[in-house]
mmCIF file of the N, C-alpha and C atoms, coordinates in Angstrom:
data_MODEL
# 
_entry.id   MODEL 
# 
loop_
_atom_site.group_PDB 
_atom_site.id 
_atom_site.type_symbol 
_atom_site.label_atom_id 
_atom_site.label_alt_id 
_atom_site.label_comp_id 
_atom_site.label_asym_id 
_atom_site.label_entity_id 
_atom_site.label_seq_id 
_atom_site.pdbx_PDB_ins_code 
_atom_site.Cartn_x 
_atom_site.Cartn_y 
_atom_site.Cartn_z 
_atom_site.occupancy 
_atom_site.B_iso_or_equiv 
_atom_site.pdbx_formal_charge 
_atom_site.auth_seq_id 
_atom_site.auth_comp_id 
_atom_site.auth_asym_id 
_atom_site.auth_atom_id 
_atom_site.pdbx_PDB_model_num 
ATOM 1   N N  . UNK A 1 1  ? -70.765 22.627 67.395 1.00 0.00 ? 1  UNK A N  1 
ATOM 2   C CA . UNK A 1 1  ? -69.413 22.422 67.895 1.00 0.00 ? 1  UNK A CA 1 
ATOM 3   C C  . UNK A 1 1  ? -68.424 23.049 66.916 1.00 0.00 ? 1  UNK A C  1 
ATOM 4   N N  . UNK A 1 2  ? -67.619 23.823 67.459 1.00 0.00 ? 2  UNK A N  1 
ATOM 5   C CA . UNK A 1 2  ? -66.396 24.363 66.821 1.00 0.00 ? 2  UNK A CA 1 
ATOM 6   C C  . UNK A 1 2  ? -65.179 23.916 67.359 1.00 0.00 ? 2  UNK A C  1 
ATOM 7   N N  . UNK A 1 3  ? -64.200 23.134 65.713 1.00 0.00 ? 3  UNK A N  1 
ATOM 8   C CA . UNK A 1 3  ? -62.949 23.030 66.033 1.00 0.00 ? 3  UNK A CA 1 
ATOM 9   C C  . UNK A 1 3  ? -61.786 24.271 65.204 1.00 0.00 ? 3  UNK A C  1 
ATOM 10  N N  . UNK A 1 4  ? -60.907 24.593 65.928 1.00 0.00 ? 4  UNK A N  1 
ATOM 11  C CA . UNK A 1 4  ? -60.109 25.353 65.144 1.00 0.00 ? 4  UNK A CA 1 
ATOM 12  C C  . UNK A 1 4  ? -58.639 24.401 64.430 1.00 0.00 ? 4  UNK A C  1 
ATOM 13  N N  . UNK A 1 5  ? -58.383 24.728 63.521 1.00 0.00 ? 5  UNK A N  1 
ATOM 14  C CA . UNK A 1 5  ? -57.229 23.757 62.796 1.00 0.00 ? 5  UNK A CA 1 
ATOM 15  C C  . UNK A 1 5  ? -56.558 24.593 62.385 1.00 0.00 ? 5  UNK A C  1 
ATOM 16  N N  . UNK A 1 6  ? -55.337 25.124 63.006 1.00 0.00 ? 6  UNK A N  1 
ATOM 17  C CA . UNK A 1 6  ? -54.347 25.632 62.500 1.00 0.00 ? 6  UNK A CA 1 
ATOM 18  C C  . UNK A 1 6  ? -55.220 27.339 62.950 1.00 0.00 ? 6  UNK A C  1 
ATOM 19  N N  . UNK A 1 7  ? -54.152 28.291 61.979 1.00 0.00 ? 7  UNK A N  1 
ATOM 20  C CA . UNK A 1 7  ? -54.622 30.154 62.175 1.00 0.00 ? 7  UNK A CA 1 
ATOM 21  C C  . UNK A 1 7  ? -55.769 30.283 61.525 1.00 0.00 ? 7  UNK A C  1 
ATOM 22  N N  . UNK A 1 8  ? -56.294 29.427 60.148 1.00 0.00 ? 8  UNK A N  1 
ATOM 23  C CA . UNK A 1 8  ? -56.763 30.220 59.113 1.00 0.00 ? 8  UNK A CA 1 
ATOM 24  C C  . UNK A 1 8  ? -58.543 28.851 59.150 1.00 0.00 ? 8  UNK A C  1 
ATOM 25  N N  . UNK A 1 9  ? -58.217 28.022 59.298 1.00 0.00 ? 9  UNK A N  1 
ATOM 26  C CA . UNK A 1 9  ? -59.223 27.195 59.195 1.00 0.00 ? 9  UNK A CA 1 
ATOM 27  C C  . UNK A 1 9  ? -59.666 26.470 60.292 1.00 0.00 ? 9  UNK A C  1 
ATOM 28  N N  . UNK A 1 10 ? -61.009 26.587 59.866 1.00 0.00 ? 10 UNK A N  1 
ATOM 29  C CA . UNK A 1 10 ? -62.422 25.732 61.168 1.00 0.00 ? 10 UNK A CA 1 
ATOM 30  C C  . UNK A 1 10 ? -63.232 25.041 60.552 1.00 0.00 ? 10 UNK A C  1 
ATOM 31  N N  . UNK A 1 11 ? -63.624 24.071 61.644 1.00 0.00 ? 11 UNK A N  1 
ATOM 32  C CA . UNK A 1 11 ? -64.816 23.222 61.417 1.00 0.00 ? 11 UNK A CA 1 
ATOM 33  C C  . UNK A 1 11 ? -65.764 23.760 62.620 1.00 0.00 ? 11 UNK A C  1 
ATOM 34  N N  . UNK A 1 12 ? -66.937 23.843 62.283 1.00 0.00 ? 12 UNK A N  1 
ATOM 35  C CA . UNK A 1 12 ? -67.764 24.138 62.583 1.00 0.00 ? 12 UNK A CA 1 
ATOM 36  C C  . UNK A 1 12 ? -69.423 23.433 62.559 1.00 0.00 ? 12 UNK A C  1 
ATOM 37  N N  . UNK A 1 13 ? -69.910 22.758 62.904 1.00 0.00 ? 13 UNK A N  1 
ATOM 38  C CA . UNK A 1 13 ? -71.026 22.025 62.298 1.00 0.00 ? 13 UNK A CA 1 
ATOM 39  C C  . UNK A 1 13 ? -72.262 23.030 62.259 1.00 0.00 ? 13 UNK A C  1 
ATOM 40  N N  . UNK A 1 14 ? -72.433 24.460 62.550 1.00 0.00 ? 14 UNK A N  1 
ATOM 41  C CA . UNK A 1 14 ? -73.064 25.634 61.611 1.00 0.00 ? 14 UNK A CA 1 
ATOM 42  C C  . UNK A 1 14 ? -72.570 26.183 60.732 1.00 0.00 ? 14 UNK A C  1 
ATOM 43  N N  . UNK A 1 15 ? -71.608 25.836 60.018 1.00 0.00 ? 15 UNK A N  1 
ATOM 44  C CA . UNK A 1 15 ? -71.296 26.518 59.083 1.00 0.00 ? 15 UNK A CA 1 
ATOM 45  C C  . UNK A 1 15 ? -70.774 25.317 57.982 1.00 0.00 ? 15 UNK A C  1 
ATOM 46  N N  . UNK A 1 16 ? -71.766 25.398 56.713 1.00 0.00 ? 16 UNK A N  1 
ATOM 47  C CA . UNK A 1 16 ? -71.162 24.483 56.072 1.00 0.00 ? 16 UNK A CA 1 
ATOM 48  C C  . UNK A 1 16 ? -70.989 22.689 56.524 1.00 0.00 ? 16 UNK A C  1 
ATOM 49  N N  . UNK A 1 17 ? -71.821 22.496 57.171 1.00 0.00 ? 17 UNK A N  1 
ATOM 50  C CA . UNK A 1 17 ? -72.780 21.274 57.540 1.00 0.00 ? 17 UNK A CA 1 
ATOM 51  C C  . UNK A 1 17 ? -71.259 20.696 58.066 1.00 0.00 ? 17 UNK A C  1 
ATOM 52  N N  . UNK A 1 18 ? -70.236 21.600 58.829 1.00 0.00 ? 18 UNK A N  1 
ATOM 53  C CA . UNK A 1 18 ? -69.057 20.743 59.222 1.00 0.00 ? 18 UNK A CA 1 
ATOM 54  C C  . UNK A 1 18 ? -67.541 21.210 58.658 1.00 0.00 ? 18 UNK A C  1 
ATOM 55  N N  . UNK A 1 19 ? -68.121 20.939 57.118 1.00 0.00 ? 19 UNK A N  1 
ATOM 56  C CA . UNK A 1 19 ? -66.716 21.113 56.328 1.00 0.00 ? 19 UNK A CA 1 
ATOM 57  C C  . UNK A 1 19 ? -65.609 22.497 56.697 1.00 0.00 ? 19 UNK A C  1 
ATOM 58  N N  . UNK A 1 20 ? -64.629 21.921 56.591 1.00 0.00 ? 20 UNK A N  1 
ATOM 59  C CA . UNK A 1 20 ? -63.103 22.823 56.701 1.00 0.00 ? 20 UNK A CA 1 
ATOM 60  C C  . UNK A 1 20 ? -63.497 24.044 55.902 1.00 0.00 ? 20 UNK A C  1 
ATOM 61  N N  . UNK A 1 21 ? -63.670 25.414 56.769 1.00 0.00 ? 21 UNK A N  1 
ATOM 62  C CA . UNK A 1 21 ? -63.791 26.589 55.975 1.00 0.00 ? 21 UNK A CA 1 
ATOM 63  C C  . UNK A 1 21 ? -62.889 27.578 56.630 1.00 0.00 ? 21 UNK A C  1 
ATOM 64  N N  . UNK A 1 22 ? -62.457 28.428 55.680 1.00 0.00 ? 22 UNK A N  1 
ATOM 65  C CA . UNK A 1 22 ? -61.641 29.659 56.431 1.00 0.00 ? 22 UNK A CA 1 
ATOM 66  C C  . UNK A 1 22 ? -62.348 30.108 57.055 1.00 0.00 ? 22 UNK A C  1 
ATOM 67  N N  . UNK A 1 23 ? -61.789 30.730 58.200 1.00 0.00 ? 23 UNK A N  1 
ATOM 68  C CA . UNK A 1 23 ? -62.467 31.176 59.403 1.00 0.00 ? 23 UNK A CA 1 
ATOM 69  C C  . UNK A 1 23 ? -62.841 32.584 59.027 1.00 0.00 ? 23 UNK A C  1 
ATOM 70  N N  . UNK A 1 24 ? -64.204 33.073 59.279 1.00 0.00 ? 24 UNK A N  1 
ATOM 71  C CA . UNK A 1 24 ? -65.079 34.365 58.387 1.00 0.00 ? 24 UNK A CA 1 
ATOM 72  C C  . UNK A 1 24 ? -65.217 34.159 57.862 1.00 0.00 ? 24 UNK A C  1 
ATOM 73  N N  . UNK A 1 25 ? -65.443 32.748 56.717 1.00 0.00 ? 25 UNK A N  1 
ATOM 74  C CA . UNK A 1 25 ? -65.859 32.669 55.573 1.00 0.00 ? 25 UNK A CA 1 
ATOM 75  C C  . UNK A 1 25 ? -66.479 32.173 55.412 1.00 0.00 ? 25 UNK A C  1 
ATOM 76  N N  . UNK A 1 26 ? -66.974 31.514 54.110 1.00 0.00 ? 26 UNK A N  1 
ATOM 77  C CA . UNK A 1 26 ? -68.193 30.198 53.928 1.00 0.00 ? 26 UNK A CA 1 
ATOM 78  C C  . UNK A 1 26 ? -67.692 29.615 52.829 1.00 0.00 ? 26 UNK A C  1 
ATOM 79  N N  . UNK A 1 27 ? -65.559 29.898 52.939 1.00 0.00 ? 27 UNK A N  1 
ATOM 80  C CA . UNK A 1 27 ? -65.115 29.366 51.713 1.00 0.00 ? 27 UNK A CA 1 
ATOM 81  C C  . UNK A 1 27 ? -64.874 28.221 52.064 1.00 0.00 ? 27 UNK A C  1 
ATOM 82  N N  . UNK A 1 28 ? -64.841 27.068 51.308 1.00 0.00 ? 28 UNK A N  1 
ATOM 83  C CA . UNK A 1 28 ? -64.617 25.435 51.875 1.00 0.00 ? 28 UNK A CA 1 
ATOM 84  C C  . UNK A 1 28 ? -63.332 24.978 51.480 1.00 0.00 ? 28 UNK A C  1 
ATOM 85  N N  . UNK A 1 29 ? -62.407 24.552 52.194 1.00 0.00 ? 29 UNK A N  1 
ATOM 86  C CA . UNK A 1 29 ? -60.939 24.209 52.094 1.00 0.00 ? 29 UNK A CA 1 
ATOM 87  C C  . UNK A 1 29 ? -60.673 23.669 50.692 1.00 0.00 ? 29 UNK A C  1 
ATOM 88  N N  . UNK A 1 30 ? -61.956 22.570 50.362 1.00 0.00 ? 30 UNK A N  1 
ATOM 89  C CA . UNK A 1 30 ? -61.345 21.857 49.530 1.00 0.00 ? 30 UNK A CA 1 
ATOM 90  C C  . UNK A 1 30 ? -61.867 22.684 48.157 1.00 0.00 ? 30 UNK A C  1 
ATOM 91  N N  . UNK A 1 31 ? -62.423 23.658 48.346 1.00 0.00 ? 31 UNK A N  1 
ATOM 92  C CA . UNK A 1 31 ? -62.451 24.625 46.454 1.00 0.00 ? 31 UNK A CA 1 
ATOM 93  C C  . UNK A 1 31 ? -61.166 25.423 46.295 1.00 0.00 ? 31 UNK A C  1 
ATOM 94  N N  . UNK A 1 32 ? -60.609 25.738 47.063 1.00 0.00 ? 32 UNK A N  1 
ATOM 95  C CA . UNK A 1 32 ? -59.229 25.981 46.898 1.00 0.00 ? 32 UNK A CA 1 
ATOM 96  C C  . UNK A 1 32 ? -58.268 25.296 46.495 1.00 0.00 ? 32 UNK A C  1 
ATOM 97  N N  . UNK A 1 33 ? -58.255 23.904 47.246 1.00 0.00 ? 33 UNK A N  1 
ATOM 98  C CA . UNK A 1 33 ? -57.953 22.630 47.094 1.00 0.00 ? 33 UNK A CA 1 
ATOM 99  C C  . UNK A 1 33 ? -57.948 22.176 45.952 1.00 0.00 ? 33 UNK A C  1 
ATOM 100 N N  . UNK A 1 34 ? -59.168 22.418 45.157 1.00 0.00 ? 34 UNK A N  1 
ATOM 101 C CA . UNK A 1 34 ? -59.554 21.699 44.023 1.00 0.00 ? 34 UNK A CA 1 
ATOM 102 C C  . UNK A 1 34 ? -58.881 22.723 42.805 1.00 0.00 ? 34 UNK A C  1 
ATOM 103 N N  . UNK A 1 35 ? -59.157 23.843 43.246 1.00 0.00 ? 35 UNK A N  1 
ATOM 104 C CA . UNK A 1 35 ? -58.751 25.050 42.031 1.00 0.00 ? 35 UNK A CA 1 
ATOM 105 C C  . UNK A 1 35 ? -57.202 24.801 41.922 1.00 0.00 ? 35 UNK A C  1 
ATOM 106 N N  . UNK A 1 36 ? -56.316 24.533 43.000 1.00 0.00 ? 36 UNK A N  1 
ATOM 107 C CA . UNK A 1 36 ? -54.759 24.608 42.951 1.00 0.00 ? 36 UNK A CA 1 
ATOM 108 C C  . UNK A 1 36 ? -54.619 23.150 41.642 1.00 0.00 ? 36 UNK A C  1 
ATOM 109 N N  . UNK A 1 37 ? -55.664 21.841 42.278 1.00 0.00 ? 37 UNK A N  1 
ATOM 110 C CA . UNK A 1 37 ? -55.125 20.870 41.471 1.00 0.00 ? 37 UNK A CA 1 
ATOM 111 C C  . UNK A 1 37 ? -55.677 20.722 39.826 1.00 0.00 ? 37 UNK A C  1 
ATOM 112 N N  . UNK A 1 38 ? -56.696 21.476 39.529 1.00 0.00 ? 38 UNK A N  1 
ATOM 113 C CA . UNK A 1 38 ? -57.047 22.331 38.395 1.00 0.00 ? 38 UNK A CA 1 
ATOM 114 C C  . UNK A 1 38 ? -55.863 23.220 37.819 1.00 0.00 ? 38 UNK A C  1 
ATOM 115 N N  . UNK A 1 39 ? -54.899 23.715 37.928 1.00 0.00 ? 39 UNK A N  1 
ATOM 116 C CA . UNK A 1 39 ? -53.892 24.443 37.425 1.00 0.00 ? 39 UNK A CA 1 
ATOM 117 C C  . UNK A 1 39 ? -53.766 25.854 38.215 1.00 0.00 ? 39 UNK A C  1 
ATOM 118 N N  . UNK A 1 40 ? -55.199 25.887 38.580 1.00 0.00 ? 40 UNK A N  1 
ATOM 119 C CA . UNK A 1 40 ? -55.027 27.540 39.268 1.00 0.00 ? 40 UNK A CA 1 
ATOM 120 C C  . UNK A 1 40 ? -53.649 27.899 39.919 1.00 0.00 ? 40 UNK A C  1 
ATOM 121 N N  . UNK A 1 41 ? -53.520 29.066 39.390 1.00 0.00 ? 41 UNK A N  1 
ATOM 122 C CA . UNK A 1 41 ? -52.682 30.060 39.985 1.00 0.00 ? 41 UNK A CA 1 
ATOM 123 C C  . UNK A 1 41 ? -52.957 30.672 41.264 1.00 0.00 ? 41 UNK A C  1 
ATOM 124 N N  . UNK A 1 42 ? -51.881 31.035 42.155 1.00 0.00 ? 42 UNK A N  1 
ATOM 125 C CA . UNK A 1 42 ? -52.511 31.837 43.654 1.00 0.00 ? 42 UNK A CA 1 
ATOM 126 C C  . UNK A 1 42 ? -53.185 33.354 43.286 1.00 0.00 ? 42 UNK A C  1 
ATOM 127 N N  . UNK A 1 43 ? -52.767 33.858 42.124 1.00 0.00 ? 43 UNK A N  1 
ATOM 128 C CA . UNK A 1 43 ? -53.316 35.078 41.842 1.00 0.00 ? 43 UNK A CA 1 
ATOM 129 C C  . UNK A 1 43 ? -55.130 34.598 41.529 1.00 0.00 ? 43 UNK A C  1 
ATOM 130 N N  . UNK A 1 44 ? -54.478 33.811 40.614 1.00 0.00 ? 44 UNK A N  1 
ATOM 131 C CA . UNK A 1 44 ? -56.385 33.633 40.426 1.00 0.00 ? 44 UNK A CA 1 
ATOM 132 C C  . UNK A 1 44 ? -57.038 33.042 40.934 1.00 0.00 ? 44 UNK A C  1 
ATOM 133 N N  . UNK A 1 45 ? -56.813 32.257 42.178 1.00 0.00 ? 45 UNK A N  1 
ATOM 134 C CA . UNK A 1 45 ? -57.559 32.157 43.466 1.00 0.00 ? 45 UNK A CA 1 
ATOM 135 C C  . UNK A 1 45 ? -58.313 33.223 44.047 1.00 0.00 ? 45 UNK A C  1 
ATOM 136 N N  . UNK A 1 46 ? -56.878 34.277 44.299 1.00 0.00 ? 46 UNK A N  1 
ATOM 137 C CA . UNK A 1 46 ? -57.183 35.268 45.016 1.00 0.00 ? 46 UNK A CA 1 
ATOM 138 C C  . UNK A 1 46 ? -57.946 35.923 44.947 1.00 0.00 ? 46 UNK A C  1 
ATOM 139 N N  . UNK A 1 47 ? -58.044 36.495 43.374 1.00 0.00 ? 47 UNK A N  1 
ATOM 140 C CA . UNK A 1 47 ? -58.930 36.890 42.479 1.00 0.00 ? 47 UNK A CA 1 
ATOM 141 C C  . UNK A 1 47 ? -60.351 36.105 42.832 1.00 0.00 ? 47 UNK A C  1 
ATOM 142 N N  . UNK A 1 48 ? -60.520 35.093 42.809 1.00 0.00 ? 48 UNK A N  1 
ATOM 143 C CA . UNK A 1 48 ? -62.032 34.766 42.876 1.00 0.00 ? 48 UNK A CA 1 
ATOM 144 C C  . UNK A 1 48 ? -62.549 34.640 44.208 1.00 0.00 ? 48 UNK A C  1 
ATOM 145 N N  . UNK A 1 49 ? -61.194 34.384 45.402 1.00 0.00 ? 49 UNK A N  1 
ATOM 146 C CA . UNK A 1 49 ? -61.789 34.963 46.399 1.00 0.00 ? 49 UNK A CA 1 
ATOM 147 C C  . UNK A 1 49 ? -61.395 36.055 47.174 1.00 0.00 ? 49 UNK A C  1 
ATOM 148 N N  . UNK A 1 50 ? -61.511 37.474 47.402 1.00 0.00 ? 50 UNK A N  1 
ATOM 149 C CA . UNK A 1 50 ? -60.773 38.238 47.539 1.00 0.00 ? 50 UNK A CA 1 
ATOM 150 C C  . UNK A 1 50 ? -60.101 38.448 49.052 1.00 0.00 ? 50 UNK A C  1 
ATOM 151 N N  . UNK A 1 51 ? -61.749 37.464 49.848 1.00 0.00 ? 51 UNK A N  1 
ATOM 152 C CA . UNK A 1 51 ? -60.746 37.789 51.144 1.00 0.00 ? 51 UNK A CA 1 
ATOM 153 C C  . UNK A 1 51 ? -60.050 36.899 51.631 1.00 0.00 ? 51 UNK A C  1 
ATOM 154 N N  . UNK A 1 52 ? -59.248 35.886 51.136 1.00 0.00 ? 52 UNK A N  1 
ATOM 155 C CA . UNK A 1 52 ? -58.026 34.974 51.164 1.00 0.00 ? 52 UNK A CA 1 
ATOM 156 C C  . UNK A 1 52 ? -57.028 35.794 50.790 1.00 0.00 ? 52 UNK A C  1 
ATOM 157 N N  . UNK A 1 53 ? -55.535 35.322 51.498 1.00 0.00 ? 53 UNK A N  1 
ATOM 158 C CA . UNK A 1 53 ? -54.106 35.616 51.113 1.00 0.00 ? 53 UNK A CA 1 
ATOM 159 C C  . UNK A 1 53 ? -53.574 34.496 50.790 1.00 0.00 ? 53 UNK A C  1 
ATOM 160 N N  . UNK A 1 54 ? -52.577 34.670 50.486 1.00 0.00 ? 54 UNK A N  1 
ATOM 161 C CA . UNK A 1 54 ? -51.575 33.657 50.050 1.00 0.00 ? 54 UNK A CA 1 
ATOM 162 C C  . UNK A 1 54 ? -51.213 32.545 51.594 1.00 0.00 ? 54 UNK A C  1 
ATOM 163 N N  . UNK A 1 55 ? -51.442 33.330 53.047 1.00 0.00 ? 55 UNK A N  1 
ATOM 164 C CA . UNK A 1 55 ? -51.222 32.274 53.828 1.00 0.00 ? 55 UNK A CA 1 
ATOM 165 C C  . UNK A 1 55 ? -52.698 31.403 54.131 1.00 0.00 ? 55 UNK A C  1 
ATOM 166 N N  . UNK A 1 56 ? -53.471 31.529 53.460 1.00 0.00 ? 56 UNK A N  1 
ATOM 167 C CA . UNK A 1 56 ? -54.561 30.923 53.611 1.00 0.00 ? 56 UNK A CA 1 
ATOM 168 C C  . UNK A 1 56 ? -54.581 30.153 52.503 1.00 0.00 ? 56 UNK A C  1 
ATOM 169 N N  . UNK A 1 57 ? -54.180 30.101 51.298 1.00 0.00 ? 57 UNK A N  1 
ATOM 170 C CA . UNK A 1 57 ? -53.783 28.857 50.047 1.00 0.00 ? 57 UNK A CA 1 
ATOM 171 C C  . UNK A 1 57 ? -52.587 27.737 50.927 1.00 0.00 ? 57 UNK A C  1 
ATOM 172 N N  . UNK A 1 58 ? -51.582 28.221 51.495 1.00 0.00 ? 58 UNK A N  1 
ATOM 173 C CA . UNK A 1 58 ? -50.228 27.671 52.419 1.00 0.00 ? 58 UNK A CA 1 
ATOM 174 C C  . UNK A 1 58 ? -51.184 26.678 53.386 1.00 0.00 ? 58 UNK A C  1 
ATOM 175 N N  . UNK A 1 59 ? -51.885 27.157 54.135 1.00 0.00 ? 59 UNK A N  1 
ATOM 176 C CA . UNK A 1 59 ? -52.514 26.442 55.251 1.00 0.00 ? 59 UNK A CA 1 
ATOM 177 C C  . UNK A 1 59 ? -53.152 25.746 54.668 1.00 0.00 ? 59 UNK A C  1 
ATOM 178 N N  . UNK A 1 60 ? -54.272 25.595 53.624 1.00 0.00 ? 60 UNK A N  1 
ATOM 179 C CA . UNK A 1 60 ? -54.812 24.388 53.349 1.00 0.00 ? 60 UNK A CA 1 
ATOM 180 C C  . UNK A 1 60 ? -54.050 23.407 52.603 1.00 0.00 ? 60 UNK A C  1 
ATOM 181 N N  . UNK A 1 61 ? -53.067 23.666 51.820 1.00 0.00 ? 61 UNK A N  1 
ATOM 182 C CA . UNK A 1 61 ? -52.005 22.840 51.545 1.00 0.00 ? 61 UNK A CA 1 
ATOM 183 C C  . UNK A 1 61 ? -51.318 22.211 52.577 1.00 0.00 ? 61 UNK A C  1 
ATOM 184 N N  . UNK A 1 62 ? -51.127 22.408 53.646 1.00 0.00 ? 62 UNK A N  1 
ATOM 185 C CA . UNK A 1 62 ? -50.846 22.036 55.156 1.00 0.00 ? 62 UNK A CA 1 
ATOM 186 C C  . UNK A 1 62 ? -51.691 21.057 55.459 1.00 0.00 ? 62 UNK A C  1 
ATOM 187 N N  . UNK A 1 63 ? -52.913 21.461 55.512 1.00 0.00 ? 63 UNK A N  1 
ATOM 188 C CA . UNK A 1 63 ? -54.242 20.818 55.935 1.00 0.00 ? 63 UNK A CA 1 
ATOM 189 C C  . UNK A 1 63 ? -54.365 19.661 55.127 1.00 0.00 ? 63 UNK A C  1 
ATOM 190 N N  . UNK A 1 64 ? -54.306 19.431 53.554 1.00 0.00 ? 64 UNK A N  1 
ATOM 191 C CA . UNK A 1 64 ? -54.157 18.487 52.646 1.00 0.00 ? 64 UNK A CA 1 
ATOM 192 C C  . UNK A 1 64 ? -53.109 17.691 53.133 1.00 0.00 ? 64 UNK A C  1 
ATOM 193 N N  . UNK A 1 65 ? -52.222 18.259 53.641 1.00 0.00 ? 65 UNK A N  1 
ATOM 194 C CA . UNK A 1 65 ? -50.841 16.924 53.641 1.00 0.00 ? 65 UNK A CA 1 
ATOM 195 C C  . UNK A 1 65 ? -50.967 16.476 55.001 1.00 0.00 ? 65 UNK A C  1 
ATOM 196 N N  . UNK A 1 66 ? -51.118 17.274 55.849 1.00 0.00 ? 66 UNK A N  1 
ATOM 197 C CA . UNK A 1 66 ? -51.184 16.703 57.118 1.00 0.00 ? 66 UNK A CA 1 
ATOM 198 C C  . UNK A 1 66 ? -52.734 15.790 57.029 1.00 0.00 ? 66 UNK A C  1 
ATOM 199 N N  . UNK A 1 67 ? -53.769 15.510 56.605 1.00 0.00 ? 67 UNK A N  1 
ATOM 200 C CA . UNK A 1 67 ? -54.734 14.865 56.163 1.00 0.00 ? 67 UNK A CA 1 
ATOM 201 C C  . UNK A 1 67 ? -54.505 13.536 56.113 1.00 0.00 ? 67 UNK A C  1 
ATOM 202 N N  . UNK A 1 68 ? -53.077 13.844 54.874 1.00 0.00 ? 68 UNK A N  1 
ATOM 203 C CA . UNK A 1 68 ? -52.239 12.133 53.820 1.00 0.00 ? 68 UNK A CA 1 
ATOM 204 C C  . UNK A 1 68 ? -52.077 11.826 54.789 1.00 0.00 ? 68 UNK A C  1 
ATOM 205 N N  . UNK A 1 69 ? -51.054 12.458 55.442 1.00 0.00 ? 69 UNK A N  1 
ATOM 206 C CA . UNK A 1 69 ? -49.813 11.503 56.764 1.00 0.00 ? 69 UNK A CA 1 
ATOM 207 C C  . UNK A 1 69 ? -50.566 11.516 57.742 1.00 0.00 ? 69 UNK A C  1 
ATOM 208 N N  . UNK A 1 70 ? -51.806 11.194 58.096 1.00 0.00 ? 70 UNK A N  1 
ATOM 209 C CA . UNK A 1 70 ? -52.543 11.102 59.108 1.00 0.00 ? 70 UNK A CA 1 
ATOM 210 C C  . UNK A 1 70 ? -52.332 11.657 60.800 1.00 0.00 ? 70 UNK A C  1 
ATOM 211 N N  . UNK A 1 71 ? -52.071 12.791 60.389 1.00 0.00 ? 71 UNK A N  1 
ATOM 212 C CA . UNK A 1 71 ? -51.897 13.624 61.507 1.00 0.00 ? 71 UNK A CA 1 
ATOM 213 C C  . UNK A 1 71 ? -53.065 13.871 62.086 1.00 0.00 ? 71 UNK A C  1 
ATOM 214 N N  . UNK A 1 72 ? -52.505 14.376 63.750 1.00 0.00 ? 72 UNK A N  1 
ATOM 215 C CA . UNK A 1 72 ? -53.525 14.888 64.261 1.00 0.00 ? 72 UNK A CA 1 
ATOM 216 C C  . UNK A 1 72 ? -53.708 16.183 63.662 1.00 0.00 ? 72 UNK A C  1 
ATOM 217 N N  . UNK A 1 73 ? -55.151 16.594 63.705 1.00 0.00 ? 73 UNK A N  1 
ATOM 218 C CA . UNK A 1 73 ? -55.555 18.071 62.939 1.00 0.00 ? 73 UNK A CA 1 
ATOM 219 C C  . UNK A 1 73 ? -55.954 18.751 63.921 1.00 0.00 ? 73 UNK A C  1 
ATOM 220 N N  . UNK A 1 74 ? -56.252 18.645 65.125 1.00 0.00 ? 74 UNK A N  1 
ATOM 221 C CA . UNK A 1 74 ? -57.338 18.924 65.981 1.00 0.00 ? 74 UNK A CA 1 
ATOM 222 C C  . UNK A 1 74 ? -56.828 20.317 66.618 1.00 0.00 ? 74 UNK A C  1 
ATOM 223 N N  . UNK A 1 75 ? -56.973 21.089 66.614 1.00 0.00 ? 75 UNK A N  1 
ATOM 224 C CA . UNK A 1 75 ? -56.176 22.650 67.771 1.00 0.00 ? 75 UNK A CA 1 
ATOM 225 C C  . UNK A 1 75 ? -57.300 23.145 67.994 1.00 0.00 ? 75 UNK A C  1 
ATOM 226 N N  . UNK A 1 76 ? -57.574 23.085 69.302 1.00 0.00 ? 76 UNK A N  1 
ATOM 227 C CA . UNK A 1 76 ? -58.243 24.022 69.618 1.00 0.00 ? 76 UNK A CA 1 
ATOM 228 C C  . UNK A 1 76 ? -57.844 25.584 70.811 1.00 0.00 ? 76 UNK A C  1 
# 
């Protein structure tokens, strides 16, 4: 089953046993997630993953807050 969440991120239960990944990727929302609250910079995100942009750091920060405030996430 595939859900789409937002432009940039999916769940998928083949890919990544479920978890929130950019869509073409097998990057998981929350290592981005984790690198921003680590200090990372968007450059050196980018840097470690090259095929992310800056609106794909934006959207999971989206995805994180809309998470808190218990929004619906669901778009398909």
């Amino acid at each position: 089953m595939r859900v789409e969440i937002g432009k940039y991120i999916v769940m998928d239960t083949e890919i990544c046993h479920g978890k929130p990944v950019f869509k073409g990727t097998r990057i998981m929302v929350w290592q981005v997630l984790e690198m921003l609250r680590l200090g990372y910079k968007e450059e050196e995100i980018l840097e470690q993953f090259p095929s992310l942009t800056k609106e794909h750091i934006r959207e999971a920060l989206r995805f994180a807050v809309s998470l808190s405030k218990g929004e619906e996430l669901v778009r398909i």
